[in-house]
Structures are given as C-alpha cells and as structure tokens.
Backbone bond lengths (Angstrom), bond angles and torsions (degrees), N, CA, C in turn:
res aa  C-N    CA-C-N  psi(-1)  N-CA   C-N-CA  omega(-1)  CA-C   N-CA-C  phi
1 X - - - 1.455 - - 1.526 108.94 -
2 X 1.218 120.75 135.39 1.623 147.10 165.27 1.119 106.32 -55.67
3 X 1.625 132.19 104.28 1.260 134.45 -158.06 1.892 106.62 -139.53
4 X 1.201 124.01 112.93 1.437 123.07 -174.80 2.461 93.60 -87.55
5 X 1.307 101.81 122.48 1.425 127.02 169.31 0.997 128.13 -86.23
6 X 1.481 121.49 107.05 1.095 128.99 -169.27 1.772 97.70 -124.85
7 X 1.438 109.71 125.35 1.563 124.10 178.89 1.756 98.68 -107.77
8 X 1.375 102.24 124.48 1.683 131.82 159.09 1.392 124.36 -94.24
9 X 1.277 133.13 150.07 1.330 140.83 128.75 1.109 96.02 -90.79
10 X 1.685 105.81 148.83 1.420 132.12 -177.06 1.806 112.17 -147.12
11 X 1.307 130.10 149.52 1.161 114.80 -169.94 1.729 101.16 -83.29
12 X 1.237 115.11 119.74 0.883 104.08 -171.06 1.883 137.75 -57.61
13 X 1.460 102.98 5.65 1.697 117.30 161.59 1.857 99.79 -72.28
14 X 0.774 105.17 -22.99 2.068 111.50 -166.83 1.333 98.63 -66.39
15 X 1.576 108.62 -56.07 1.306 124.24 -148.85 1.689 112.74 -21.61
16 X 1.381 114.24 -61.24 1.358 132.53 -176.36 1.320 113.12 -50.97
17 X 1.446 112.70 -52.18 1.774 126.85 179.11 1.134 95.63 -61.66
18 X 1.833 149.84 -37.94 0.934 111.24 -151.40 1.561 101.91 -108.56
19 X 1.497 120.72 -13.77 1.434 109.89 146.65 1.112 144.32 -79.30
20 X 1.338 126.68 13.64 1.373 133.64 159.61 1.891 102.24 -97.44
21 X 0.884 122.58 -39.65 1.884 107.22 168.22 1.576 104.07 -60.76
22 X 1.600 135.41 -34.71 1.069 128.96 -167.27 1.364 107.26 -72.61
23 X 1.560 105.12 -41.39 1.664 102.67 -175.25 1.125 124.04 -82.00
24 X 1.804 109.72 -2.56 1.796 115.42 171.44 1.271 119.57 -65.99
25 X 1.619 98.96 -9.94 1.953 91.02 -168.14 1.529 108.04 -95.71
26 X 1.875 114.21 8.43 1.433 116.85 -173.66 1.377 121.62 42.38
27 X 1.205 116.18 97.39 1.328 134.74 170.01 1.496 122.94 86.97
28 X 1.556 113.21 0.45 1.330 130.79 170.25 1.639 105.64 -48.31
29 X 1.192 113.91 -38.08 1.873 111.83 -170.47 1.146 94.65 172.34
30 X 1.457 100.95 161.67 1.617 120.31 177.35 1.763 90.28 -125.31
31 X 1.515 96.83 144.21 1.442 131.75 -174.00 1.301 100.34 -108.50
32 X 1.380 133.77 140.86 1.534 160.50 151.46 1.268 106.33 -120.42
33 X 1.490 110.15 143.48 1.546 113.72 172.72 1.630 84.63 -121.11
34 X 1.896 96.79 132.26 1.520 110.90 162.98 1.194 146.74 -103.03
35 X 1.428 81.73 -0.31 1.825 112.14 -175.73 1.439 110.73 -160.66
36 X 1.130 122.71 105.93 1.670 124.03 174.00 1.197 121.24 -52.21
37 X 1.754 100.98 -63.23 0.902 114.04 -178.69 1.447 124.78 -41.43
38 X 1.501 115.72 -52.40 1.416 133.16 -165.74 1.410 120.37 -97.66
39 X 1.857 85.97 -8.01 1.761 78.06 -177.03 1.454 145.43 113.83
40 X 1.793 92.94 -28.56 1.355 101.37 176.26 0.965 128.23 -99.22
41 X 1.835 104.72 140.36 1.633 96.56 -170.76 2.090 88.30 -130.90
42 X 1.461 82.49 171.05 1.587 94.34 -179.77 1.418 88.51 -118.29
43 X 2.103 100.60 142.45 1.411 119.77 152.83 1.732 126.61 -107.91
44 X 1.436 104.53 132.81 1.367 86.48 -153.09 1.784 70.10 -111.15
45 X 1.468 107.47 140.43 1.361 130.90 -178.63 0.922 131.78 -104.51
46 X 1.447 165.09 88.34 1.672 149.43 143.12 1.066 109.00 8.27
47 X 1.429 124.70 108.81 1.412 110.45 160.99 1.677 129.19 -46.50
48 X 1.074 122.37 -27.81 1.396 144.86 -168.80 1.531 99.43 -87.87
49 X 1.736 122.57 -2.62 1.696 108.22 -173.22 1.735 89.05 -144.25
50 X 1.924 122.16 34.33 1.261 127.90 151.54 0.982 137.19 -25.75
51 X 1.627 94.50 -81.83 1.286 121.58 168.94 1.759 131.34 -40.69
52 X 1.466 91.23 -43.45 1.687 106.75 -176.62 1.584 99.02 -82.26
53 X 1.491 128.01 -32.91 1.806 141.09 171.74 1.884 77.79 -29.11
54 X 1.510 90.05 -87.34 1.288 116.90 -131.02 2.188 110.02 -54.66
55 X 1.622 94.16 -22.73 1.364 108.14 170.82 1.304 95.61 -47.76
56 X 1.886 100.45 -81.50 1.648 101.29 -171.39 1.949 129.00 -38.24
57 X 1.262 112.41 -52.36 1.263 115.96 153.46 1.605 127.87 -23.35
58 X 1.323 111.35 -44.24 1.655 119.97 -163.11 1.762 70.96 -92.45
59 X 1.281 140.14 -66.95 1.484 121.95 -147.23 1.634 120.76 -81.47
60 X 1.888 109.92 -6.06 1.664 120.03 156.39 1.343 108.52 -86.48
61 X 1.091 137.76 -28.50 1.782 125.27 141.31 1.320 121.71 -8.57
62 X 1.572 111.75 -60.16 1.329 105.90 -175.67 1.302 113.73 -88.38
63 X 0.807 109.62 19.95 1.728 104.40 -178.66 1.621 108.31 -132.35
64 X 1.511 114.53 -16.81 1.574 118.60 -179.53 1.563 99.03 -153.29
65 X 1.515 90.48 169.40 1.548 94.56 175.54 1.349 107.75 -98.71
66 X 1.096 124.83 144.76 0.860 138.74 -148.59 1.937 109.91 -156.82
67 X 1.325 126.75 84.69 1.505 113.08 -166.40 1.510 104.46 -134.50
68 X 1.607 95.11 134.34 1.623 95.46 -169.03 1.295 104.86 -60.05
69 X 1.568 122.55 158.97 1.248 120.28 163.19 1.566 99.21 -118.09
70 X 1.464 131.76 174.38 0.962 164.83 177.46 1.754 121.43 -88.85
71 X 1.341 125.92 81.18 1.193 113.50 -160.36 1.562 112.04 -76.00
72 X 1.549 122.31 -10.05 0.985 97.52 176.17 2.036 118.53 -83.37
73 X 0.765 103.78 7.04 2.059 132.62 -165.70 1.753 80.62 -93.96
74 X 1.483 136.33 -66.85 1.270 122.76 -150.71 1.506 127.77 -105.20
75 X 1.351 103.02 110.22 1.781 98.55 174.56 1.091 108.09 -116.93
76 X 1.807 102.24 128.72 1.219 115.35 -172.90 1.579 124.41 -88.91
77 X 1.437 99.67 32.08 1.644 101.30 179.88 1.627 82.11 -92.28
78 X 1.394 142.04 -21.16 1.556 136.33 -173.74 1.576 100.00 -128.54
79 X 0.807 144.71 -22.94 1.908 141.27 161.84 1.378 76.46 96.21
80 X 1.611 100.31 -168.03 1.470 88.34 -145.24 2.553 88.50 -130.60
C-alpha cells in the first residue's frame, strides 16, 4: 500500500494518547513508535485520508506536543 510518512516527536507520556485517538478514526493512519525514549513515532497515511491526517494533527497540537521531525536528520540506532 501507497502510504504518505509523516515522522513526530512526541512527549513521550503522550505516546499512548496519541495512538489510541489516531486509531479511533479506523484507517485514518497507522502509528509506529521509533524511539521510546525520544518519542518518535512514524505515521504512515492513505493518501486519500491527508487531508483529514493533517486536520487531526493541527487539533493534537493543542493538546500535546507534537513536532515534526525530519527523517532524513534521525537515526534511531543513536536518537537524535
């Protein structure tokens, strides 16, 4: 499947909250965590459920941190 990637830092207390709102919307995105420690997780997206990603994104902002990271900047064999 054709999947648009989007990499986060997240505080890592969030982590849990913010994949259980992600996975309520069924099939909106799939969540990976790549780093516990640090936080980062990857969203792997539907192209066809972007638009609706990126809503949710702007409205867990206000409630967590939430900051893109740069995947080509982070390897998680050393966090970043």
């Amino acid at each position: 499947m054709n999947t648009v990637q989007k990499y986060f830092r997240v505080n890592p207390r969030d982590m849990v909250y913010v994949k259980s709102i992600v996975e309520s919307y069924g099939g909106l995105a799939v969540l990976s965590t790549l780093d516990r420690q640090n936080g980062i997780m990857v969203w792997m997206i539907p192209p066809h459920r972007l638009k609706e990603t990126e809503e949710l994104i702007a409205s867990l902002k206000k409630e967590v941190t939430l900051e893109p990271v740069d995947p080509t900047q982070y390897n998680p064999s050393r966090g970043r």
